[in-house]
C-alpha positions in Angstrom: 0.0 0.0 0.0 1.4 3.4 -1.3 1.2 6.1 1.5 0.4 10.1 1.1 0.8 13.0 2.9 -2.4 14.8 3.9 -2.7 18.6 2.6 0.8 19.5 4.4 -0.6 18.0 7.5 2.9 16.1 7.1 0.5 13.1 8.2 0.9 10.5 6.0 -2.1 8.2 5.1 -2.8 5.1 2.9 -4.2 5.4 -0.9 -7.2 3.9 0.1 -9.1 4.9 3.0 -11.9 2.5 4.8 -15.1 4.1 4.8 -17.5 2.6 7.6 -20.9 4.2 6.4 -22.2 0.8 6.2 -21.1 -0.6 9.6 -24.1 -0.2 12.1 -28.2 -0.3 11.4 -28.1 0.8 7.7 -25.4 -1.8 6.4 -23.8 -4.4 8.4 -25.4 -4.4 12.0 -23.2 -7.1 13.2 -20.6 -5.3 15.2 -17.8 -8.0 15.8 -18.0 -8.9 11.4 -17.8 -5.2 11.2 -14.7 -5.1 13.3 -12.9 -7.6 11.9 -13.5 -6.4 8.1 -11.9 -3.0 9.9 -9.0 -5.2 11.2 -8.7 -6.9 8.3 -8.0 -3.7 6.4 -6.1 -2.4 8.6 -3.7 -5.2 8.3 -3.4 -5.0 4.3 -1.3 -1.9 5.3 -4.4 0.8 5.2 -3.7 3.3 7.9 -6.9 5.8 7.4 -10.1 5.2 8.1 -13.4 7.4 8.4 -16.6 7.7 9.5 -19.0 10.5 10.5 -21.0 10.8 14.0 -24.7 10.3 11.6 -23.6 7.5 9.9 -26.3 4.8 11.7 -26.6 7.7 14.4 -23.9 7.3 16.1 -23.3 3.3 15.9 -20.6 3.3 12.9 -18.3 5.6 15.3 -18.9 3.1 18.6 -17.9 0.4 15.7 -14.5 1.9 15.3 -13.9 2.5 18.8 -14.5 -1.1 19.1 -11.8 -1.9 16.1 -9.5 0.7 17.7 -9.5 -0.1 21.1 -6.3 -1.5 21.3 -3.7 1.5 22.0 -1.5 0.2 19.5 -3.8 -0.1 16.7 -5.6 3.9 17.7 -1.6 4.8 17.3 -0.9 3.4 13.7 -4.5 4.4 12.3 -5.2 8.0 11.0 -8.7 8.4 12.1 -11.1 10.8 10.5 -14.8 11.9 11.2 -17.5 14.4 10.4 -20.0 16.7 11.7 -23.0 18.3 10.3 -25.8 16.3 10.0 -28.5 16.6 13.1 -27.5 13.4 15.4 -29.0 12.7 19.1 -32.9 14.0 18.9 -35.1 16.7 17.1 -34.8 20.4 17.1 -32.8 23.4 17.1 -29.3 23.6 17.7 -28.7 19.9 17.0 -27.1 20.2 13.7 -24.8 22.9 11.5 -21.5 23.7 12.0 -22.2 26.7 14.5 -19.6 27.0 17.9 -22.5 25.6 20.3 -23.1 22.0 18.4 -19.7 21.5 17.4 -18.2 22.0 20.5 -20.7 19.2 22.3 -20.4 17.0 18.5 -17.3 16.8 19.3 -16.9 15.2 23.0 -19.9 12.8 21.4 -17.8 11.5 19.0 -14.6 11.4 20.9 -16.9 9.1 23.5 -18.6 6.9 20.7 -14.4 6.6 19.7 -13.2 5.8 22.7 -10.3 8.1 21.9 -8.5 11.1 23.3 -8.4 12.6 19.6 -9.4 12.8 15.8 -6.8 12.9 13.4 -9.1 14.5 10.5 -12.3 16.6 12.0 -14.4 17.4 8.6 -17.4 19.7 8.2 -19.8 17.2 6.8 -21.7 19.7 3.9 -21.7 23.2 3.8 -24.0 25.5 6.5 -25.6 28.7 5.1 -26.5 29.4 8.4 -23.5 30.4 10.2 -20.1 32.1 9.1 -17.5 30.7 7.7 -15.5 32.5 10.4 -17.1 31.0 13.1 -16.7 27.6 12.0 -12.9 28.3 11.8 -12.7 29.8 14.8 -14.1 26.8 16.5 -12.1 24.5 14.6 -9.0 25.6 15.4 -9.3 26.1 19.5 -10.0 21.9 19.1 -6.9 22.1 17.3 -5.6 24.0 20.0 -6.9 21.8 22.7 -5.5 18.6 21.4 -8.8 17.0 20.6 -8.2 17.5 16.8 -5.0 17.3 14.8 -6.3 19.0 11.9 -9.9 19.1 9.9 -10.8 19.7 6.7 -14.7 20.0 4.8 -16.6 17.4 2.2 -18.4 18.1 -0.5 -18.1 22.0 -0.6 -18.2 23.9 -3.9 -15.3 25.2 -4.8 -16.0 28.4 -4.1 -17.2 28.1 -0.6 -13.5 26.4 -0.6 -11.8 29.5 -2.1 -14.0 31.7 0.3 -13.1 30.0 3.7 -9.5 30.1 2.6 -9.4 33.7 2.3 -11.8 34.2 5.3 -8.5 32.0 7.0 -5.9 34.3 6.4 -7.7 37.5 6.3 -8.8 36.9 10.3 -5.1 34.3 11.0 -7.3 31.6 11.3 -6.2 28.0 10.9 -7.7 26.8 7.5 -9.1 23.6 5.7 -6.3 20.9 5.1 -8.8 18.6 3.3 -11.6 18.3 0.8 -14.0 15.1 0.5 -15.5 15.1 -2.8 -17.7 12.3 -4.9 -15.7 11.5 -7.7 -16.5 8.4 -10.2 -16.4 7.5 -13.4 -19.5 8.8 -14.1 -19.7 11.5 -11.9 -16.8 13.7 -13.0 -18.0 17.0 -12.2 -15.0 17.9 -9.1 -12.5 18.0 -12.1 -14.2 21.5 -13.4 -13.1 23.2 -10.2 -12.8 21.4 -6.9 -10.2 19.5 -7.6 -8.2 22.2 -9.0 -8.8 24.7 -6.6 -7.8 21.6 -3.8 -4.9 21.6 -5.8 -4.0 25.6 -5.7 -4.3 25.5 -1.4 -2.5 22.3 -1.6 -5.2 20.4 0.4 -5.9 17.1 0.8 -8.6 15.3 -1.1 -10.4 12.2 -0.5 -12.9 11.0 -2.4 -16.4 9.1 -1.6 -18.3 7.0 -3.7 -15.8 5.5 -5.9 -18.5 2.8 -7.3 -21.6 5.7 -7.8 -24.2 3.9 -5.2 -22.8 0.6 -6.5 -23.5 1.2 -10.4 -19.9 0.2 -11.1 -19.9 -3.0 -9.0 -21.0 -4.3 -12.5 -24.7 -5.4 -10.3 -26.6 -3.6 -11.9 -26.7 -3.9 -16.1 -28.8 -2.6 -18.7 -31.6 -5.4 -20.0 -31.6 -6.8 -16.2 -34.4 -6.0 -13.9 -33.6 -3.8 -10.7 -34.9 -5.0 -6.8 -36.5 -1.9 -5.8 -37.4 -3.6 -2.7 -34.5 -3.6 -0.8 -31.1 -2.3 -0.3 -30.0 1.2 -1.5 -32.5 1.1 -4.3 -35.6 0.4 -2.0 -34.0 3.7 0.1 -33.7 5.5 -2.6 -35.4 4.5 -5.9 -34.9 8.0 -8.5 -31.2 6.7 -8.1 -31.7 3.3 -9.3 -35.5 3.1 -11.4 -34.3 2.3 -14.5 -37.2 3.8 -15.9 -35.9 7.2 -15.9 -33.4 8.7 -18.2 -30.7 9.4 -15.6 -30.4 5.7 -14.6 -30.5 5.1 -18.5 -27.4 7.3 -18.6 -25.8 5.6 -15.9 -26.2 1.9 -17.7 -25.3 3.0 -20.9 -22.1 4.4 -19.8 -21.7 1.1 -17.7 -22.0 -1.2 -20.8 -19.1 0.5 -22.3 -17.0 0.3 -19.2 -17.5 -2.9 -18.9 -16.4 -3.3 -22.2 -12.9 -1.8 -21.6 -12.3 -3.3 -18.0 -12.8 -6.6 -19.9 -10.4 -5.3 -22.7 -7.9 -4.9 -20.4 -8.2 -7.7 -18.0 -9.6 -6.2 -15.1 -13.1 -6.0 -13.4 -15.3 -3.0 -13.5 -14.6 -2.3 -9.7 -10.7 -2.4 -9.9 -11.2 -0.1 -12.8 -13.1 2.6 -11.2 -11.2 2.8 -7.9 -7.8 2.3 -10.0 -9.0 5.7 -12.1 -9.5 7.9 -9.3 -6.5 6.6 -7.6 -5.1 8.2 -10.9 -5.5 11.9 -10.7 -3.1 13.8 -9.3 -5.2 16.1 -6.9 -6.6 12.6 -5.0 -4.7 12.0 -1.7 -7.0 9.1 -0.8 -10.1 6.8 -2.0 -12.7 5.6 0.4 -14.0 2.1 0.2 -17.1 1.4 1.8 -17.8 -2.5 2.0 -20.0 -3.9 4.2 -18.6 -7.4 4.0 -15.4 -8.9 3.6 -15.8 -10.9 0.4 -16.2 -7.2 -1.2 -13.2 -5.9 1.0 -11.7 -8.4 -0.6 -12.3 -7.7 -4.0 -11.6 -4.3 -3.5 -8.5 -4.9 -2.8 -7.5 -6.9 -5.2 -6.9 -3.8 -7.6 -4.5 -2.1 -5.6 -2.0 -2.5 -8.0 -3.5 -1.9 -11.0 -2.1 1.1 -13.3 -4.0 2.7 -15.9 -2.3 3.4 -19.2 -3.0 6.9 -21.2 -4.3 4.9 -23.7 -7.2 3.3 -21.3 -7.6 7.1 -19.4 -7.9 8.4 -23.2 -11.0 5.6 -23.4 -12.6 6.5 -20.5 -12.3 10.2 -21.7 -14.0 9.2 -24.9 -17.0 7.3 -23.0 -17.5 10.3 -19.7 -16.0 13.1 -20.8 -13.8 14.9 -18.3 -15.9 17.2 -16.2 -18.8 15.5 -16.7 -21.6 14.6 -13.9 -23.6 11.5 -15.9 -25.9 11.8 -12.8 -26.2 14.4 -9.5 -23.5 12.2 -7.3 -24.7 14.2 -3.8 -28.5 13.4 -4.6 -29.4 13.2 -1.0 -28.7 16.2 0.0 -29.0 19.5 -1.5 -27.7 23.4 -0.8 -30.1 25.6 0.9 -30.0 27.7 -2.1 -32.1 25.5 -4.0 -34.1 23.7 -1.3 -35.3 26.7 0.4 -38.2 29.2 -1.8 -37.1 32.0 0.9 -33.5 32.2 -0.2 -34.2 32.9 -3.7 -37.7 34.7 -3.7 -38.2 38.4 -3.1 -40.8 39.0 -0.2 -43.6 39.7 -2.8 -44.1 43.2 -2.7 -40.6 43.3 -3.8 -40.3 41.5 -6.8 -42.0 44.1 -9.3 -39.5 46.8 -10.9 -41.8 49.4 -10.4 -44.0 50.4 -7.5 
């Protein structure tokens, strides 16, 4: 396993990162198989792991506190989590990225962890509520108070990115060191901007959703019929129907992978993890099984180097830049969610009285 350093944190992590959103209630809810799929990764020589207090509410962070529990193995691993999401109960002030819930989100997660620190601290999604100064300002006291080495966002734009960078040094604040974007073969949309503008601060970038929701596990096909009854497609159907022309997109783009990672003696997985694994800008790519048979095939591609020739194919079949389908289709900015934030108070909207 080939080891990076973090966004000049000078802390060195492993290519591929283990992603435990499917450890706990929504995946694998066995907690000892979940640990020993962490172990198990962990001894394959990958150092980094992450996780985020909502993933399962709360139960994916006591499952890595149960991995980690042996001093030695919380020394070797780089361990990263995220805060955002509301966790813990309904109503206000239970969510965001404002001083009051980070500061108690926090000592939760450090407790669900079992550990005196967090490596990586990342603001989960973006928080149109409170200033970008604020969340700094808060970050870097943790920093300050040893319960975080260094933090970073995920899934900003990038100009939310360029704007709390210059918020950073305009005020000497401590800045982002990271970026956690979804980046696939068919969602290639970070390489407009993001990935880029990671590249200009010299941040960190590691990247979720590798496989897009499992359309490049090679599971699901065009001509075969999809189980909308259970798994990720019963939670979320517009992402899998095939029905509707997005979900066309995504198969028909899928065939032709297929195609080449046949071409070239690979499987579909080891081609889509070994072509983010490619650009220069990625630090690290999370891999989220939820059993070890697809740890295992995961890993299997580690090796695996893509030639121009084959990145030139790809190219030719997503072309660079290009989002086949909305990668982040869970969640969405305020901006666009919110009819207040982009609508006049009524009175207002004529040009003349």
């Amino acid at each position: 396993m080939r080891y990076r350093v973090l966004g000049g944190t000078g802390i060195e992590v492993s290519t591929y990162c283990l992603g435990t959103m499917m450890f706990g209630a929504v995946g694998n809810p066995d907690h000892q198989d979940s640990v020993r799929i962490i172990h198990a990764a962990l001894d394959q020589g990958i150092n980094f792991v992450d996780t985020a207090d909502m993933y399962s509410a709360g139960e994916s962070e006591e499952i890595v506190g149960k991995a980690l529990r042996d001093p030695r193995r919380r020394d070797e691993t780089v361990l990263a989590t995220k805060v955002y999401f509301p966790v813990g109960g309904e109503g206000p002030n239970r969510g965001g990225t404002s001083r009051r819930w980070i500061t108690r989100a926090v000592e939760n997660s450090l407790k669900r962890l079992g550990t005196e620190w967090i490596d990586l601290y990342q603001v989960h999604r973006p928080d149109h509520r409170t200033d970008i100064e604020e969340t700094l300002d808060v970050l870097g006291d943790l920093v300050s108070q040893g319960k975080i080495r260094a933090f970073g966002c995920s899934t900003f734009p990038a100009e939310q990115i360029v704007e709390a960078h210059a918020v950073a040094e305009r005020r000497g604040l401590r800045r982002f060191r990271s970026e956690q974007p979804p980046y696939s073969l068919l969602a290639r949309g970070v390489e407009t901007s993001v990935l880029p503008v990671a590249q200009r601060y010299g941040m960190g970038v590691l990247t979720w959703s590798p496989l897009a929701s499992g359309f490049l596990t090679g599971k699901y096909r065009k001509g075969r019929d999809v189980d909308m009854t259970s798994g990720r497609a019963a939670l979320h159907p517009h992402r899998f129907d095939p029905s509707l022309p997005v979900n066309q997109a995504k198969l028909d783009a899928v065939e032709e992978l297929v195609a080449l990672a046949e071409e070239i003696g690979c499987t579909l997985p080891e081609l889509a993890i070994a072509f983010v694994t490619a650009h220069p800008a990625v630090t690290s790519v999370i891999l989220g099984p939820r059993t070890m048979e697809q740890l295992e095939g995961l890993l299997k591609g580690a090796s695996l180097t893509l030639t121009d020739e084959v990145l030139d194919r790809i190219d030719d079949i997503v072309p660079p830049g290009t989002n086949i389908y909305p990668p982040d289709g869970v969640w969405r900015p305020a901006a666009l969610t919110d009819p207040a934030l982009r609508r006049r108070p009524t009175g207002e909207r004529a040009a003349a009285d």
